[in-house]
C-alpha positions as CSV (number, residue, x, y, z in Angstrom):
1,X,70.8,-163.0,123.1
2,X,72.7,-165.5,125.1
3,X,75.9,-163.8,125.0
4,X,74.4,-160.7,127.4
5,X,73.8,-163.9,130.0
6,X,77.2,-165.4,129.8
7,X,80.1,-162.9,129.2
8,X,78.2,-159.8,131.3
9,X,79.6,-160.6,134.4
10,X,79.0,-157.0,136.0
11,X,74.9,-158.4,135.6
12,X,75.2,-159.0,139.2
13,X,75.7,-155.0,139.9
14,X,73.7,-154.5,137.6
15,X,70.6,-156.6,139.1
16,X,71.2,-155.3,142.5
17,X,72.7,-151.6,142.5
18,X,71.2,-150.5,139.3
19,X,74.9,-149.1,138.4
20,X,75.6,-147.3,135.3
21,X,78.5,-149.3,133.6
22,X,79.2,-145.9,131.5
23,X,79.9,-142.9,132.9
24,X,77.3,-140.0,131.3
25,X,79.0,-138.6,128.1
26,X,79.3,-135.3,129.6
27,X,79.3,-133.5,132.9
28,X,79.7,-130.3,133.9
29,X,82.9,-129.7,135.3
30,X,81.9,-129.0,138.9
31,X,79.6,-131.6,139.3
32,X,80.6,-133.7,142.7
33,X,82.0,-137.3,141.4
34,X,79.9,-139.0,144.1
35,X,77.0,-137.2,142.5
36,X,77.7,-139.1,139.3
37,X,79.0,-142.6,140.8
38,X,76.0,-143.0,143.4
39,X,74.9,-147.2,142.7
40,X,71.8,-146.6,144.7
41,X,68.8,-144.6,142.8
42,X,66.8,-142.6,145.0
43,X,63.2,-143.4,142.9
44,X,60.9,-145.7,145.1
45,X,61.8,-149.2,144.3
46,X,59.1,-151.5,142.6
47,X,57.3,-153.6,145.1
48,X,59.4,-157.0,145.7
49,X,56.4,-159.0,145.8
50,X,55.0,-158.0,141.9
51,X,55.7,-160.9,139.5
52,X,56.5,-160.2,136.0
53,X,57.3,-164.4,135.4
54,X,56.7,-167.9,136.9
55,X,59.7,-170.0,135.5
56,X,59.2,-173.5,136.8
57,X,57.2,-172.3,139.5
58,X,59.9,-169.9,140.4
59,X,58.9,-166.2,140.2
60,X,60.6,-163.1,138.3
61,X,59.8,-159.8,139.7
62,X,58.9,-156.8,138.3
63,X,61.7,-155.4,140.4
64,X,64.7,-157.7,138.8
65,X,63.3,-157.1,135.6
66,X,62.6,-152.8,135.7
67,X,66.4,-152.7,137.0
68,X,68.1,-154.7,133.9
69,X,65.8,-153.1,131.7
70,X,67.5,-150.0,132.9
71,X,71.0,-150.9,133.2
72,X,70.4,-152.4,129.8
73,X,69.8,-149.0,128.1
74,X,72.3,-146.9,130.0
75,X,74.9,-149.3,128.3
76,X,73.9,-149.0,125.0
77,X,72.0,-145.7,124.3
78,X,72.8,-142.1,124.7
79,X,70.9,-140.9,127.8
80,X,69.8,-144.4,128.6
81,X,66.5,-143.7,126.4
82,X,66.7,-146.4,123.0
83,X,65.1,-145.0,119.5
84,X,61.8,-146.6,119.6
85,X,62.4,-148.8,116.5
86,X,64.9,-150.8,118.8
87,X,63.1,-150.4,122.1
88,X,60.6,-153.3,122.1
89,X,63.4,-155.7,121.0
90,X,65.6,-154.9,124.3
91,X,62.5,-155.3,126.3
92,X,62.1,-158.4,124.8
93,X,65.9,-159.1,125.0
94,X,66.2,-158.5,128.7
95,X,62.4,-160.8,129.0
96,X,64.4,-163.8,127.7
97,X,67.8,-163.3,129.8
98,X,65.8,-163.2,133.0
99,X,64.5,-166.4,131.9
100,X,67.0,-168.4,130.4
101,X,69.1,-167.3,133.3
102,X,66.6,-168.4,135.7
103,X,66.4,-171.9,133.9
104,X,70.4,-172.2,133.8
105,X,70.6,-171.1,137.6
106,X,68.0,-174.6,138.5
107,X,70.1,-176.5,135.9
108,X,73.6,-175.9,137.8
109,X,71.5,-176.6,141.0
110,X,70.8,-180.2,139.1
111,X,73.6,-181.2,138.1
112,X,75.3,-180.3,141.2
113,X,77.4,-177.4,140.2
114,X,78.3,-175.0,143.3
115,X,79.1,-171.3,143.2
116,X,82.3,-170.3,142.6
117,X,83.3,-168.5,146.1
118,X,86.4,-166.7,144.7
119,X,84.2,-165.2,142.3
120,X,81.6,-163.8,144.7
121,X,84.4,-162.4,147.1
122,X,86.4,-160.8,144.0
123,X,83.0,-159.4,143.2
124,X,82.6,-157.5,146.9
125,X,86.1,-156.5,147.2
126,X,85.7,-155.1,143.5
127,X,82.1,-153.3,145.1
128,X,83.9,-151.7,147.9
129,X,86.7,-150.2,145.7
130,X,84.6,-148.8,143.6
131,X,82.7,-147.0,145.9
132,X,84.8,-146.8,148.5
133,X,84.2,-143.0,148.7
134,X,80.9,-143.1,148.2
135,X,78.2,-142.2,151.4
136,X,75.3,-144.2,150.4
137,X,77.2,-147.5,149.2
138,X,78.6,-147.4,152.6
139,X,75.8,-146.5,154.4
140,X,73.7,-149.1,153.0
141,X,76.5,-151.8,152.0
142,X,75.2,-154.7,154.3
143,X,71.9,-154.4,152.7
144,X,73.0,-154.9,149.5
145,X,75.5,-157.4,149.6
146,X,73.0,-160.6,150.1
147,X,71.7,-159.9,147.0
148,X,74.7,-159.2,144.9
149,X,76.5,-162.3,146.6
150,X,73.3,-164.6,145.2
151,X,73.3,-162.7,142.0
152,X,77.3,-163.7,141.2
153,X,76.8,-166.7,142.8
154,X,74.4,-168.0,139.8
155,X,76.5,-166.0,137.5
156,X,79.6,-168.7,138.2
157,X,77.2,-171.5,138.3
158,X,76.0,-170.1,134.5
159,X,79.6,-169.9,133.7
160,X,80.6,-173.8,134.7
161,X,77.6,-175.1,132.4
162,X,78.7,-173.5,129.4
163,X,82.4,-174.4,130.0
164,X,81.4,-177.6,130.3
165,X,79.0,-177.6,127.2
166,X,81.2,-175.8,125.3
167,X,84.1,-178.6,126.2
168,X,83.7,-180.5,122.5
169,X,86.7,-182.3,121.2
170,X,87.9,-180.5,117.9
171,X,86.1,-181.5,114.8
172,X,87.6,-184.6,112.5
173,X,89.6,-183.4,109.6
174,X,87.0,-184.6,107.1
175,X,84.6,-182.3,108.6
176,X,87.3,-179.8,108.6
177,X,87.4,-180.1,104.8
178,X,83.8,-180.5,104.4
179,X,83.5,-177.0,105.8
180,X,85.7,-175.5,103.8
181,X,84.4,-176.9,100.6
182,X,81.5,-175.7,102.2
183,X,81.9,-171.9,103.2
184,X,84.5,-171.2,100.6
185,X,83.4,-167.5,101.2
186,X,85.3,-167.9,104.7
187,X,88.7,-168.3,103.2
188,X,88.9,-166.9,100.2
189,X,90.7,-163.6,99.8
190,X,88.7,-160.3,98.5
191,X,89.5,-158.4,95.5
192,X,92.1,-156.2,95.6
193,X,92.0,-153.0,93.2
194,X,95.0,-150.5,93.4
195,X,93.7,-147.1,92.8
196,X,94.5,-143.3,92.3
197,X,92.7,-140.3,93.2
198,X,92.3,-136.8,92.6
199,X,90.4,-135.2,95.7
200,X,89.1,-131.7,95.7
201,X,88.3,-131.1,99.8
202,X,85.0,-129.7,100.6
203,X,83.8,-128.9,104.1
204,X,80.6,-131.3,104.7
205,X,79.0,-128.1,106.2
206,X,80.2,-125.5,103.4
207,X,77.2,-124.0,101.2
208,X,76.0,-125.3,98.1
209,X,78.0,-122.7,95.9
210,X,81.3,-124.0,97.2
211,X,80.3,-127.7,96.4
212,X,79.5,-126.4,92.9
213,X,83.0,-124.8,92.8
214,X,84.4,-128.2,93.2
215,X,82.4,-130.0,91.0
216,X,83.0,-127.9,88.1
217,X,86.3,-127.6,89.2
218,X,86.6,-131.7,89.1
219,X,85.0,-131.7,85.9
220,X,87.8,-129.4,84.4
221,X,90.4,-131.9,85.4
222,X,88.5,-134.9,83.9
223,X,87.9,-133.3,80.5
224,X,91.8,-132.7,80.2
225,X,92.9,-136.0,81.5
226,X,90.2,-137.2,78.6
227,X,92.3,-135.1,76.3
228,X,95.3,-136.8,76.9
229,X,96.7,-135.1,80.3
230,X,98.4,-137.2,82.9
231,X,96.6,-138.1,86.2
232,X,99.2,-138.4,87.9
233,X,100.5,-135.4,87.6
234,X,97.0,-133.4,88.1
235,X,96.5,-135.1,91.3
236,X,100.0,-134.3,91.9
237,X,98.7,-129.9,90.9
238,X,95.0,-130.2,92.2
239,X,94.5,-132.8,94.9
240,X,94.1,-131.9,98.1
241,X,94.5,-135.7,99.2
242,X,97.6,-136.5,101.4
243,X,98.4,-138.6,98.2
244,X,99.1,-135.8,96.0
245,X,102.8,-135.9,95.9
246,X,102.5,-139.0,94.9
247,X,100.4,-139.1,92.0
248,X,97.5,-139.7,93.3
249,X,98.4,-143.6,94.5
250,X,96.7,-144.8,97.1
251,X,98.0,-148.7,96.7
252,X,95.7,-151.5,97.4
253,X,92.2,-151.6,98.9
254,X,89.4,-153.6,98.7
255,X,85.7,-153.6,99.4
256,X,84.9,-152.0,102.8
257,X,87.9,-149.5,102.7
258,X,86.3,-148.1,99.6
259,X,83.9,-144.8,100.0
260,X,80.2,-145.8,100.1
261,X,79.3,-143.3,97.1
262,X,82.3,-145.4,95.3
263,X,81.5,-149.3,96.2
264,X,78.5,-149.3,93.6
265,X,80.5,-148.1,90.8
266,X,83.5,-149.8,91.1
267,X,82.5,-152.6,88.8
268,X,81.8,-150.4,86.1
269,X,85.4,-149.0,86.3
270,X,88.2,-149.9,83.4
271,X,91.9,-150.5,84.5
272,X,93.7,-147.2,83.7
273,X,90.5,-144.8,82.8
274,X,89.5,-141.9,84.8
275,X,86.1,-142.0,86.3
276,X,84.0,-138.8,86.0
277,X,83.6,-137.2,89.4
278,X,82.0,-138.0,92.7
279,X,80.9,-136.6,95.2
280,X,82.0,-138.6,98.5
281,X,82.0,-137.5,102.2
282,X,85.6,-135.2,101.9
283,X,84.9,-133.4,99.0
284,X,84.6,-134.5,95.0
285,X,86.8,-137.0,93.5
286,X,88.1,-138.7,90.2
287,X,89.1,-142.1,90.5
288,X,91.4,-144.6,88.4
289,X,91.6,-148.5,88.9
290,X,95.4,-149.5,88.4
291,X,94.7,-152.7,88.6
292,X,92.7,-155.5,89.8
293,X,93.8,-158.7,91.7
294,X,90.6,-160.9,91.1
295,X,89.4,-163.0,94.7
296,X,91.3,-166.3,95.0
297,X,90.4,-169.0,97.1
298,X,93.5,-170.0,99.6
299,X,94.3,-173.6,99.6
300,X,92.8,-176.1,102.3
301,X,96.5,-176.4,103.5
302,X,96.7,-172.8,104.2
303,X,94.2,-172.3,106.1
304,X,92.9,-175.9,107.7
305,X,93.8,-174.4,111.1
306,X,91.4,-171.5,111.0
307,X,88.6,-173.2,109.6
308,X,89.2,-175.8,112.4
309,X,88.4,-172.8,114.9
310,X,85.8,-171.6,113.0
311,X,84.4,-175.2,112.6
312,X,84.7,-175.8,116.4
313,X,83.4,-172.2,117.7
314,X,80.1,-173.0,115.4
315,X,79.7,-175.9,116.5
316,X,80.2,-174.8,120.5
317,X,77.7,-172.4,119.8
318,X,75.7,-174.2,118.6
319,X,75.6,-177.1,121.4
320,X,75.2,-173.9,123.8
321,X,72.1,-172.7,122.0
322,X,70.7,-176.4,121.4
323,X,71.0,-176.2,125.6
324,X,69.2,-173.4,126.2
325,X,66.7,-174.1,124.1
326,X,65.7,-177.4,125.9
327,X,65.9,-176.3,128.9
328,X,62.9,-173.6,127.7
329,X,61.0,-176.3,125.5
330,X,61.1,-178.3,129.0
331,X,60.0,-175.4,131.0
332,X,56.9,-173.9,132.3
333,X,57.1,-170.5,131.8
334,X,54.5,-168.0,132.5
335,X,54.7,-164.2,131.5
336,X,52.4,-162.4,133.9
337,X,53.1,-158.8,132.7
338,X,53.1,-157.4,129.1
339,X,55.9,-155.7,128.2
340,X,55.3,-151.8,127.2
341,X,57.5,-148.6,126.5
342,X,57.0,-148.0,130.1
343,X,58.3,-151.5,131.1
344,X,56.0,-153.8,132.2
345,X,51.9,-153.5,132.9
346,X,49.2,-155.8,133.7
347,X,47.5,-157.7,130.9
């Protein structure tokens, strides 16, 4: 959850403006553009003084929390509305980032750290490009500002402590090797299979009969390469693959290019024999493995600079989480308001 807190540097608008970071997916052509770009909503705001949290005796409002709540769906779901299976967790989600970016915002203040004043005046001339031809940013501009200033403000603040916690010197080469000995999964390189196809193209949304058509048509072509016909040279007749001319070959792949109705059958597969048909996403298909290139494991020397990086990113994120989390075993944190498909209500 920490990443929304640290690399989301548009949280500020988001707080204070309630801006869509997404435009809608579609819009009728003669809708007006300041229509669709207006920051400022035109529901009645929350009252300021409701508390959803008390974080070291500093409170959360309902207000703060409604708005990312908001701006957190229009960025990830279609009409701003998440599938309820997912919906509680994002309330959750956006419960903890107010926090933990509450309790990072009284750490800087502790250890001294000051707003970065570039950043907050990058972030107004950004504001008044964006909606430079907009009425109501204009109109209410001065209002808003104090409150997106103060939001980027702690934003830079946030951004200093995990620089700093993230500034670890690069793990010892034992513990280089240690890892890798360790994760060997990391480094080593997947199987490889070359294969060859025969694909008979059917329309996802075509009718039964015509998937029939293809299936006996597949079928057909299986029994004669069984009798001794060349696949190569039916792919090279039937398929309707951009392979076809030649034979069929569609060179290496390995797990994850494969076809989801193939990846559990693959195993089963002998180099050089023709699998019965399947039925995939394009259409129906006989396969034939080539050949295989079992997984190999790349030598430590290879690859001791990656799994440096890899080593050293864990183990940044890991002193970044480690940080957060005692900042909120030391806190005093009380959650006021229960948090609901309709955002927050009283308990």
């Amino acid at each position: 959850m920490l990443k929304h807190i640290t690399h989301h540097h548009t949280l500020p608008l988001l707080l204070c403006l309630g801006i869509a970071v997404h435009a809608p997916v579609a819009k009728a052509d003669n809708e007006s553009a300041s229509s669709a770009a207006a920051p400022v909503s035109d529901a009645a705001p929350s009252p300021a003084e409701q508390v959803y949290a008390i974080v070291n005796g500093k409170p959360i409002t309902v207000d703060e929390y409604r708005k990312l709540l908001a701006a957190t769906m229009r960025q990830r779901f279609y009409h701003g509305n998440a599938p309820e299976s997912q919906a509680e967790a994002v309330r959750k989600e956006v419960s903890d980032l107010l926090i933990e970016r509450a309790l990072l915002v009284e750490e800087a203040d502790r250890r001294g750290i000051k707003p970065d004043t570039a950043m907050i005046e990058q972030a107004v001339a950004d504001a008044d490009a964006r909606y430079a031809n907009v009425p109501r940013w204009q109109q209410q501009r001065e209002q808003l500002l104090p409150e997106l200033k103060k939001q980027v403000a702690q934003q830079s603040q946030i951004d200093q402590i995990e620089k700093a916690v993230r500034d670890i010197p690069p793990p010892a080469d034992d513990e280089v090797l240690a890892y890798y000995k360790q994760k060997p999964e990391l480094f080593t390189e997947p199987e490889n299979l070359r294969l060859s196809v025969i694909l008979l193209k059917v329309d996802p949304s075509s009718p039964k009969e015509l998937w029939d058509k293809a299936l006996e048509d597949a079928q057909a072509i299986y029994s004669r390469i069984k009798g001794g016909a060349d696949f190569a040279e039916e792919a090279r007749l039937h398929s309707t693959d951009h392979t076809a001319s030649n034979g069929g070959d569609l060179g290496y792949v390995h797990r994850g290019m494969l076809p989801e109705a193939l990846e559990g059958k693959i195993d089963k597969f002998e180099v050089g024999v023709a699998s019965e048909p399947i039925t995939v996403l394009e259409g129906v298909s006989l396969f034939r493995v080539e050949e295989r290139i079992a997984p190999k494991l790349r030598e430590f020397p290879e690859v001791a600079s990656r799994a440096q990086e890899l080593l050293r990113r864990e183990q940044q994120d890991r002193a970044w989480r480690e940080t957060v989390n005692r900042l909120r075993e030391a806190a005093n944190i009380q959650v006021l308001m229960s948090i609901t498909g309709d955002g927050v209500k009283q308990p």
